[in-house]
ZADO-495257 format. One record per residue: residue in three letters; residue number from 1; x, y, z of N, C-alpha, C in turn. Coordinates in Angstrom, 1 decimal. Each point is the difference from the previous one (the first is absolute). Layout:
# residues N
ALA;NUM;X;Y;Z;X;Y;Z;X;Y;Z
...
This chain:
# residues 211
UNK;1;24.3;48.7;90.8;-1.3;0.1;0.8;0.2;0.9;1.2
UNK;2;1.0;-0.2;0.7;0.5;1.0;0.9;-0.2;1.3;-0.7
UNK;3;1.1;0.3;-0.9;0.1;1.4;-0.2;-1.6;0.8;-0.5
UNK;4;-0.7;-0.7;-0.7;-1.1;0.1;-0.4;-1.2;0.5;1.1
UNK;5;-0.3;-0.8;1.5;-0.6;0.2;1.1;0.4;1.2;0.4
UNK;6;1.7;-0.1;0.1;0.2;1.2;0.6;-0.6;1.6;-0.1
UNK;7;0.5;-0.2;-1.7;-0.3;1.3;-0.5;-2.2;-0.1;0.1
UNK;8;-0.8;-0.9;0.5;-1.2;0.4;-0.2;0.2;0.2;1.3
UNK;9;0.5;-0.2;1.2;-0.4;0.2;1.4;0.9;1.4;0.5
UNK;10;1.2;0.5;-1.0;0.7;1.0;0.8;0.4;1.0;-1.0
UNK;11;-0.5;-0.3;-1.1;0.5;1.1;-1.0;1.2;-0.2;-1.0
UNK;12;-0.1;1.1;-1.5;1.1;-0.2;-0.2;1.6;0.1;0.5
UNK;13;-0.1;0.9;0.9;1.2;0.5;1.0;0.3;-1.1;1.0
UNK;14;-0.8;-1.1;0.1;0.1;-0.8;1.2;1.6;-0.7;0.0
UNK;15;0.8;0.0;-0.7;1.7;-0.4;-0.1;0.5;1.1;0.8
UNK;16;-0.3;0.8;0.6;0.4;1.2;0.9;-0.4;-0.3;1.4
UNK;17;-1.0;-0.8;0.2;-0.4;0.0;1.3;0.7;-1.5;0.8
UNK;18;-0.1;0.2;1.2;0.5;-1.4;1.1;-1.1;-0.8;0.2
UNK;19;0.3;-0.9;0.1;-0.2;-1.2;0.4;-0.1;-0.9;0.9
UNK;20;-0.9;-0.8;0.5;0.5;-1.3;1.6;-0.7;-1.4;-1.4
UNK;21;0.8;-0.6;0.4;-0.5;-1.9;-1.1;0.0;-0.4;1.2
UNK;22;-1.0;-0.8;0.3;0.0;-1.1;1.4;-0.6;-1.0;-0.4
UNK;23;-0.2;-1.3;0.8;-1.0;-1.3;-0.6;-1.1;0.2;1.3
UNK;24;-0.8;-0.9;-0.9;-1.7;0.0;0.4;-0.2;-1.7;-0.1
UNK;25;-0.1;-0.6;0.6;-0.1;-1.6;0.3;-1.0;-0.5;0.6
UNK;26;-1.2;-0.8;-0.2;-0.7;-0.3;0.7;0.3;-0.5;1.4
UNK;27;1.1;-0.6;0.3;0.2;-0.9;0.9;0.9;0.6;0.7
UNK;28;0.3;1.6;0.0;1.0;0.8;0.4;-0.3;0.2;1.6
UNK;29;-1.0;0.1;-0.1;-0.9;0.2;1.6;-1.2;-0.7;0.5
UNK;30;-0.2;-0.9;1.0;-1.0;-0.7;0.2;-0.2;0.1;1.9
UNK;31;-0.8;-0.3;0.0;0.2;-0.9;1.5;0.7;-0.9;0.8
UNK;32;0.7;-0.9;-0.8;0.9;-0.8;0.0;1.6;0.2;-0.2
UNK;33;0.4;1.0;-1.2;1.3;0.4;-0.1;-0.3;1.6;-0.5
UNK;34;1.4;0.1;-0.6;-0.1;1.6;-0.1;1.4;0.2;-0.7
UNK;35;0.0;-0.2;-1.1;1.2;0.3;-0.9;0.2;1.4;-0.3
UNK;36;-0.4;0.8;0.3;0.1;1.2;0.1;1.3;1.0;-0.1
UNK;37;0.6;0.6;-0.6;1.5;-0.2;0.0;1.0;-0.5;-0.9
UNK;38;-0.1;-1.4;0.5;0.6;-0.8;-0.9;0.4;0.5;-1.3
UNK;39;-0.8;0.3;-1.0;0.4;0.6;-1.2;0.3;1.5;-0.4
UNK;40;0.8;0.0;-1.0;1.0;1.1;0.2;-0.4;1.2;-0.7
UNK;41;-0.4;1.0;0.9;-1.0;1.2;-0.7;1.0;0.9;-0.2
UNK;42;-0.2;0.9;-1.7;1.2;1.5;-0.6;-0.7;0.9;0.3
UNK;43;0.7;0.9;0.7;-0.5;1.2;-0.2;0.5;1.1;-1.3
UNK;44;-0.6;1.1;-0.1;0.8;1.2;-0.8;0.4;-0.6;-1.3
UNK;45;-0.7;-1.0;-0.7;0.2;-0.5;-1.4;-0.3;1.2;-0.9
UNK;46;0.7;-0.1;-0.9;-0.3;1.0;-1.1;0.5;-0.1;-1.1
UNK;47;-0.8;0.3;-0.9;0.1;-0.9;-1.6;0.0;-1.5;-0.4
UNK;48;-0.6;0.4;-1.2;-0.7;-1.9;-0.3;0.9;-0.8;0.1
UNK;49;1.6;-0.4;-0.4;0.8;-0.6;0.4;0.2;-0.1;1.5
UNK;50;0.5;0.5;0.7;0.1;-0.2;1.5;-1.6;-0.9;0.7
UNK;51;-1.2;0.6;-0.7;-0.6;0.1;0.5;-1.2;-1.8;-0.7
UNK;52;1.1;-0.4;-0.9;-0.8;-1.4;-0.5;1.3;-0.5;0.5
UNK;53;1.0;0.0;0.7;1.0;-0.7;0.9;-0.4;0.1;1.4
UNK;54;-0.9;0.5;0.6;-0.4;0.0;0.9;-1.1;-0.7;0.3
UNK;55;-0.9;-0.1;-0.8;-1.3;-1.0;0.1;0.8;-1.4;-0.6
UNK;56;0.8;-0.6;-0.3;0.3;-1.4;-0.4;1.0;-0.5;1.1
UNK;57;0.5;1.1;0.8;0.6;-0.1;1.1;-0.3;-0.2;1.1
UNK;58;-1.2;0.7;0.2;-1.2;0.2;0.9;-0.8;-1.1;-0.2
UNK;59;-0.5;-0.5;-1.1;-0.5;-1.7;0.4;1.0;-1.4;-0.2
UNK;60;1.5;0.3;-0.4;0.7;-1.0;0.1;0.5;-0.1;1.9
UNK;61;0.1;1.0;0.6;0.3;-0.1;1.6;-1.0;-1.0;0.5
UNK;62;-1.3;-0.3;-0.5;-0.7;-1.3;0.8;0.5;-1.2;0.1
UNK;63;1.6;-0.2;-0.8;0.8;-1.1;-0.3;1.2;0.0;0.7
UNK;64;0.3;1.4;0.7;0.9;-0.2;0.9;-0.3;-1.0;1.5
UNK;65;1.5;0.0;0.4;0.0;-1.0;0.9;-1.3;0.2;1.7
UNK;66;-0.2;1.0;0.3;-0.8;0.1;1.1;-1.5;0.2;-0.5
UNK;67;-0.3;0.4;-0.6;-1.5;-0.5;-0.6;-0.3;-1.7;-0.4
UNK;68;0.8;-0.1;-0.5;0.1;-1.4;-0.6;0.1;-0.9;1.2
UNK;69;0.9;0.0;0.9;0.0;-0.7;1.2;-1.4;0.0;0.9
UNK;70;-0.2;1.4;-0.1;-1.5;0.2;0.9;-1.1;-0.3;-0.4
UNK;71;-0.5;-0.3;-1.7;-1.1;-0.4;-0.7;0.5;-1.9;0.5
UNK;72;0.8;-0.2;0.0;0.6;-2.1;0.3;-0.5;-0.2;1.4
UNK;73;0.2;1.4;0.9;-0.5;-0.6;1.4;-1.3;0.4;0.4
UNK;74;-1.0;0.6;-1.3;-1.4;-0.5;0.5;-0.8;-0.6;-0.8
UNK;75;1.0;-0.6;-1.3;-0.5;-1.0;-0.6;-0.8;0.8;-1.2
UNK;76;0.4;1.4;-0.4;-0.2;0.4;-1.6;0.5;-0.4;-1.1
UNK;77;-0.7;0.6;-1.0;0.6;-0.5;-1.3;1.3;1.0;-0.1
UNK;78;1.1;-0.2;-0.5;0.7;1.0;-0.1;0.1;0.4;-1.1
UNK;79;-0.7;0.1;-1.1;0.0;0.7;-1.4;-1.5;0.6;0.4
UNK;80;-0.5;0.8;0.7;-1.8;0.5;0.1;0.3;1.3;-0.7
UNK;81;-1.3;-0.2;-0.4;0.0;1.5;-0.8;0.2;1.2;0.7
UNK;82;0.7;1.5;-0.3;0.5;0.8;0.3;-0.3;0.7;-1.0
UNK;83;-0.6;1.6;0.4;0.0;0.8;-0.6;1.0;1.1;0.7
UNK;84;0.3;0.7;-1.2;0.7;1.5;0.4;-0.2;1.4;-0.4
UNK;85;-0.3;0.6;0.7;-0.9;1.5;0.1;1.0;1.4;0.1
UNK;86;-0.2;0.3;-0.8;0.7;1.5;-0.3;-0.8;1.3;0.6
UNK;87;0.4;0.3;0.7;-0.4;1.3;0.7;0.6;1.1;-0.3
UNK;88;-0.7;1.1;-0.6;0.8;1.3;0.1;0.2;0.5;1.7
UNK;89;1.3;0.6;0.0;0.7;-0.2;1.6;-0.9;1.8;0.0
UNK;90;0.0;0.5;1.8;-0.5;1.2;0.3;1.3;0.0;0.8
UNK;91;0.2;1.3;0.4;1.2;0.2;1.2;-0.9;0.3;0.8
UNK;92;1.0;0.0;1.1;-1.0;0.3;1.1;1.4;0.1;1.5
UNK;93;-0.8;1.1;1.1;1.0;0.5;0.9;0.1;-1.5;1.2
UNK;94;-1.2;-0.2;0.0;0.1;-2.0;0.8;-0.6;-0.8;-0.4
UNK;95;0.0;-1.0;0.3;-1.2;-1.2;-0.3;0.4;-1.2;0.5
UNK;96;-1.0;-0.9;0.2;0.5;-1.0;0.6;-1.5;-0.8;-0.1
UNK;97;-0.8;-0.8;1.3;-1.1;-1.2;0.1;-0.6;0.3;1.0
UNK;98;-1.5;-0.2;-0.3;-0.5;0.0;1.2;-1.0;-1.1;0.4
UNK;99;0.2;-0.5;0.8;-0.8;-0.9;0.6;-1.5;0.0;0.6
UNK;100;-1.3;-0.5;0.0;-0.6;1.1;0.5;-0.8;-1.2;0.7
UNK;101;0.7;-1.5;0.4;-0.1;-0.5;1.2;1.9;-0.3;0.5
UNK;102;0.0;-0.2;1.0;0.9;-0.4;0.9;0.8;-1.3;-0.7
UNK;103;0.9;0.6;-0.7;0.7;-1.4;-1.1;0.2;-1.4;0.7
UNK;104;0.2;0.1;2.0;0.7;-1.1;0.4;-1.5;-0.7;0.8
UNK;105;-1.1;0.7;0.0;-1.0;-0.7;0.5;-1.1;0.2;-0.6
UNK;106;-0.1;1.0;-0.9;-1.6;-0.2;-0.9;-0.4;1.0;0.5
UNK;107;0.3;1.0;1.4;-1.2;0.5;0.9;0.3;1.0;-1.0
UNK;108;-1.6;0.8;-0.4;-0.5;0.8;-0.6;-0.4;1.3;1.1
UNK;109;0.2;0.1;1.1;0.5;1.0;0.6;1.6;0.7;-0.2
UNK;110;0.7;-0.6;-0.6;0.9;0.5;-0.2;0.7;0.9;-1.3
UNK;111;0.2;0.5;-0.4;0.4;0.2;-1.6;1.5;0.6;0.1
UNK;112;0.9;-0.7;-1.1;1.0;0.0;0.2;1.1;1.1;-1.1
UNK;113;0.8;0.8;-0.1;0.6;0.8;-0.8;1.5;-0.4;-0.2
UNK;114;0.8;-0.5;-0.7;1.0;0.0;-0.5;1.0;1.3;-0.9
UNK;115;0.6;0.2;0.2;0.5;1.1;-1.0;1.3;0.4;-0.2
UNK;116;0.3;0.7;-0.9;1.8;0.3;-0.3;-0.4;1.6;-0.7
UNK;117;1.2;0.6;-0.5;0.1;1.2;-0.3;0.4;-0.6;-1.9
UNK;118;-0.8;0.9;-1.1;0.1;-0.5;-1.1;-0.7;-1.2;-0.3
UNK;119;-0.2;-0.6;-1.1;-0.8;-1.5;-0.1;0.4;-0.8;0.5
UNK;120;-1.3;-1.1;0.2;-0.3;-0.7;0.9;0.9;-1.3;-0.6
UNK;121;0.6;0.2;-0.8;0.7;-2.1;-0.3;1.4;0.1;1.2
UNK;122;0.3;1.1;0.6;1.0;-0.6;1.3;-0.6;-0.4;1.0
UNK;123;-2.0;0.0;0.3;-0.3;-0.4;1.0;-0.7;-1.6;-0.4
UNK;124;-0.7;0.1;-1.5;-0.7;-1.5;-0.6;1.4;-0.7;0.1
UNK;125;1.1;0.2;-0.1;0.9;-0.8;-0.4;1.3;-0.3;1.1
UNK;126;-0.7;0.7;0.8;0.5;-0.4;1.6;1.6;0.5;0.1
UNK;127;0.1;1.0;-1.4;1.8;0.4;-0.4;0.3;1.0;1.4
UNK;128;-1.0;0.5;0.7;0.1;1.1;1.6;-1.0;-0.1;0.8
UNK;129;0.5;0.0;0.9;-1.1;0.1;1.2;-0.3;1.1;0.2
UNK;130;-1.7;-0.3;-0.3;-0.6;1.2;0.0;-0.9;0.9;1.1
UNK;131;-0.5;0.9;-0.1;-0.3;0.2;1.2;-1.5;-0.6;0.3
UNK;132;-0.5;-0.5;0.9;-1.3;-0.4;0.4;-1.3;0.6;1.2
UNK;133;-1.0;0.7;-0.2;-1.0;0.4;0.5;-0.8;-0.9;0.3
UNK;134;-0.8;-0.2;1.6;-1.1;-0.7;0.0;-1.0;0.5;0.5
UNK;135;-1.4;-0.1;-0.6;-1.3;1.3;0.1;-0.7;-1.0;0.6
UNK;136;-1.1;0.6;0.6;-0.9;-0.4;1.0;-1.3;0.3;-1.2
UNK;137;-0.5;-0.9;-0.2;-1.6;-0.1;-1.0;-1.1;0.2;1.1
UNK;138;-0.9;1.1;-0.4;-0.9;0.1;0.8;-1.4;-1.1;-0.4
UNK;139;-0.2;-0.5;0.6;-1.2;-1.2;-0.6;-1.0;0.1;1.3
UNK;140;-1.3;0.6;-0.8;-1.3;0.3;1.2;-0.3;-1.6;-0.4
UNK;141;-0.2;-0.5;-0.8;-1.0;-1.6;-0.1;1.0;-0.7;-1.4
UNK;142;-0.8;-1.2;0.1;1.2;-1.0;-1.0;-1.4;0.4;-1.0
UNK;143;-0.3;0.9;-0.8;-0.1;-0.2;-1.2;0.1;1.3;-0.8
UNK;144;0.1;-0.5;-1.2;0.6;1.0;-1.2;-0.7;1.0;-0.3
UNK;145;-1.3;0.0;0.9;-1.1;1.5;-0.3;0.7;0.7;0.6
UNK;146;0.9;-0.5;1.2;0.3;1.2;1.2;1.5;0.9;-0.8
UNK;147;0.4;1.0;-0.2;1.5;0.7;-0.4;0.5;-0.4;0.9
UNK;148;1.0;-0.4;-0.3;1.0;-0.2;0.9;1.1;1.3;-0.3
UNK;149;0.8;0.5;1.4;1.2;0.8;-0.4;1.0;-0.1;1.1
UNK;150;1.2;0.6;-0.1;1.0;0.3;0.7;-0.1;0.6;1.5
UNK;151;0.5;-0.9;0.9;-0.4;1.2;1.3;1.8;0.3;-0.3
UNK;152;1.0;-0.7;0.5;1.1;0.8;0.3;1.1;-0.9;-0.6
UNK;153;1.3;0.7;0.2;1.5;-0.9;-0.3;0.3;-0.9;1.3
UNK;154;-0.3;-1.1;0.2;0.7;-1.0;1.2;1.6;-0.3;0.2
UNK;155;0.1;0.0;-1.2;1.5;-0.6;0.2;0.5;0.7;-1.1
UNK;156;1.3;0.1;0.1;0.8;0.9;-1.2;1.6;-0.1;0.1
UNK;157;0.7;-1.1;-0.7;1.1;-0.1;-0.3;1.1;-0.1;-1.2
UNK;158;1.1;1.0;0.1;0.3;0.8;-1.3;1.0;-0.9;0.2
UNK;159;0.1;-0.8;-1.4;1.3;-1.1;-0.6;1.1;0.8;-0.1
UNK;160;1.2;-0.3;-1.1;1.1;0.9;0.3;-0.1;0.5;-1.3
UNK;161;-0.9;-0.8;-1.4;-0.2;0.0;-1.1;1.3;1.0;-0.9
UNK;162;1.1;-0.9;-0.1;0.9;-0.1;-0.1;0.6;0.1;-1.7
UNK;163;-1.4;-0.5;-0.4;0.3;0.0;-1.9;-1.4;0.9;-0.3
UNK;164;0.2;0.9;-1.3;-1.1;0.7;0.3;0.1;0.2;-2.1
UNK;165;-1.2;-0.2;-0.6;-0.1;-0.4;-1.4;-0.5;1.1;-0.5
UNK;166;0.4;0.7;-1.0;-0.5;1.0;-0.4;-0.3;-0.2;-1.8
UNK;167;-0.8;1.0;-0.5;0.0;0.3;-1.3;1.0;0.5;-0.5
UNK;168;0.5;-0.1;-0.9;0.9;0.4;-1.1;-0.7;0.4;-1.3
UNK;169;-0.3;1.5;0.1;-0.8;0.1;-1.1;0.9;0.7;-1.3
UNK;170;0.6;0.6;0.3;1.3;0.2;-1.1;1.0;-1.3;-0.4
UNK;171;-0.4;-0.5;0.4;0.9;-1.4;-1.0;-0.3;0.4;-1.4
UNK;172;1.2;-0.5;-0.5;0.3;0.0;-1.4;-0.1;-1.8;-0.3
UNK;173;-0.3;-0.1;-1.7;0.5;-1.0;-0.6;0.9;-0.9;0.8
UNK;174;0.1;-1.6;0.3;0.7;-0.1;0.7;-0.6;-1.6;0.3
UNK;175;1.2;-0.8;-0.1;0.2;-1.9;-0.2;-0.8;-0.1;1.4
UNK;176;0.4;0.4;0.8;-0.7;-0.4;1.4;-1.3;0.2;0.1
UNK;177;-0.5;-1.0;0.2;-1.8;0.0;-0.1;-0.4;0.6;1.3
UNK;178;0.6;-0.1;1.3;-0.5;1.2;0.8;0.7;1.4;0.3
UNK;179;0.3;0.6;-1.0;0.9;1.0;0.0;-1.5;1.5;0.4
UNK;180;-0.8;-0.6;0.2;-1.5;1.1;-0.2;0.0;0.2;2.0
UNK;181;1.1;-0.3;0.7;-0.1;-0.2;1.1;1.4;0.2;0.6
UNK;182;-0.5;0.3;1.3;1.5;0.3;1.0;-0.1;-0.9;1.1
UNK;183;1.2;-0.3;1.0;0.0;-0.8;0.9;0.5;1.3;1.2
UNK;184;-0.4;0.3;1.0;1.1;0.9;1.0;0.1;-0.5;1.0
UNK;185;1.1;-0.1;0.4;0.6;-0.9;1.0;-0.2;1.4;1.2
UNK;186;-0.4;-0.4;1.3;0.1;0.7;1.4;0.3;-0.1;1.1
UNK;187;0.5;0.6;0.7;0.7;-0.5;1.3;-1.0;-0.4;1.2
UNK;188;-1.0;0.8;-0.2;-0.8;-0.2;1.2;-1.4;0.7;-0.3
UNK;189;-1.1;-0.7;-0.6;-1.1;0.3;-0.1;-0.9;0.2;1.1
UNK;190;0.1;-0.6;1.4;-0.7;0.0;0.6;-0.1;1.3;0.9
UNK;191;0.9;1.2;-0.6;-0.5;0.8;0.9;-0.8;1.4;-0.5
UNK;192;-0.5;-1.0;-1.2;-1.8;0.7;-0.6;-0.6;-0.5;-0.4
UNK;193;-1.1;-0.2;-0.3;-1.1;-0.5;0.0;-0.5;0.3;-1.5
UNK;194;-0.2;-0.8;-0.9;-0.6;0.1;-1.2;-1.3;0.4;-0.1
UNK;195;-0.6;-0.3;0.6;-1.4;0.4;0.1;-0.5;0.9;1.5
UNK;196;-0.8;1.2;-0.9;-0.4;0.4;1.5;-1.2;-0.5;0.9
UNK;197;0.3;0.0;1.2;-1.5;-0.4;0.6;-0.9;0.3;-0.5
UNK;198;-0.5;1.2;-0.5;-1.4;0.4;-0.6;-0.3;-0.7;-1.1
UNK;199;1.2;-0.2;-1.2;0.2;-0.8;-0.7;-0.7;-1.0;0.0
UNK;200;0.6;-0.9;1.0;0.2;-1.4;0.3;-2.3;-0.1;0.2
UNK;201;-0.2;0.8;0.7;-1.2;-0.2;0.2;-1.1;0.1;-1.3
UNK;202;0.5;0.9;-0.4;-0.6;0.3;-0.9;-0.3;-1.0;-1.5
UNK;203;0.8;-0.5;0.1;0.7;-1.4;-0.8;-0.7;-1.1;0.6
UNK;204;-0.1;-0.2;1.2;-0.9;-1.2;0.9;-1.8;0.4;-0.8
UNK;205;-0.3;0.8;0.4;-1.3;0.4;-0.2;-0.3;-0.4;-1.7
UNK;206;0.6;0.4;-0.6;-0.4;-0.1;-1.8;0.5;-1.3;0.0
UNK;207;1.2;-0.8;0.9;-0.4;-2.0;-0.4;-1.4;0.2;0.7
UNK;208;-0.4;0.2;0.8;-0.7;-0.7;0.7;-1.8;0.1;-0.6
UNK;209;0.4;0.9;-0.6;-1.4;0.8;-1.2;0.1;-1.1;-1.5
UNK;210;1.2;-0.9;-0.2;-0.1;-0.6;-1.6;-0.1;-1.6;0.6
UNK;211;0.1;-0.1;1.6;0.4;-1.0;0.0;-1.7;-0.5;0.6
């Protein structure tokens, strides 16, 4: 059934292309908890074998020990349904989250940027400290007739982002389900900035337009 979807959503050639398998859980994010994490996402999968070891892997990890502990202490079921979603992977020069209120207070004046150099699973996955922007929301009235946009960068502090994840698009054949992927270790990230200011704003403004 897998191989079958595949080839209607990515082509016959789609055994050439990469990969991310991650879980989708109802109870993965709420108001109350936030399992988020917890389960164990592949990058750079490629071919049906690697890549139907990765989705049985990817929903057996809801059975490891720290999800499991954490569904006991707010009183889940610990067998809940789980789904797992295959994404064809893009490369890309950064990526990371953006926030587009104030993660530690709600305030919607604030909008927040996260980021690393290369994809974003060393910043979702908390594997480097990433770099962080915080924008100033221009808000004339509290309602959604009014545009809201960007006045400026408030605060700006560059992590050391120390692990830095890349595509691997020449991978060959190969047992290792994330072989579609690189790890680069660095001495000292923090003395550039993944994202440029203009960047950074420009990125505020289009959350702030879907959101």
């Amino acid at each position: 059934e897998i191989e079958r979807q595949m080839e209607n959503e990515f082509g016959s050639e789609w055994q050439s292309k990469l990969f991310a398998v991650r879980s989708s859980t109802a109870n993965e994010d709420s108001s109350e908890m936030s399992a988020a994490g917890q389960m164990t996402t592949y990058l750079g999968v490629r071919g049906m074998a690697n890549l139907s070891g990765a989705v049985v892997k990817c929903w057996a990890s809801q059975f490891g020990f720290v999800p499991v502990e954490y569904k006991r202490g707010y009183g889940q079921a610990l067998n809940s349904p789980m789904a797992v979603v295959i994404q064809q992977m893009v490369d890309c020069d950064s990526a990371g989250v953006i926030f587009t209120a104030n993660p530690t207070d709600g305030d919607e004046r604030i909008l927040t940027v996260t980021s690393n150099f290369g994809l974003g699973e060393s910043v979702v996955s908390a594997s480097a400290d990433p770099d962080t922007f915080q924008l100033a929301v221009k808000i004339e009235a509290n309602s959604y007739e009014k545009n809201r946009s960007i006045g400026s960068i408030i605060n700006k502090t560059l992590g050391k982002k120390s692990l830095v994840i890349r595509m691997n698009a020449d991978v060959q054949a190969s047992q290792d389900l994330e072989s579609g992927v690189l790890n680069e270790q660095t001495v000292d990230g923090s003395q550039q900035q993944s994202l440029k200011d203009e960047d950074v704003i420009r990125l505020g403004n289009i959350a702030l337009k879907v959101t």
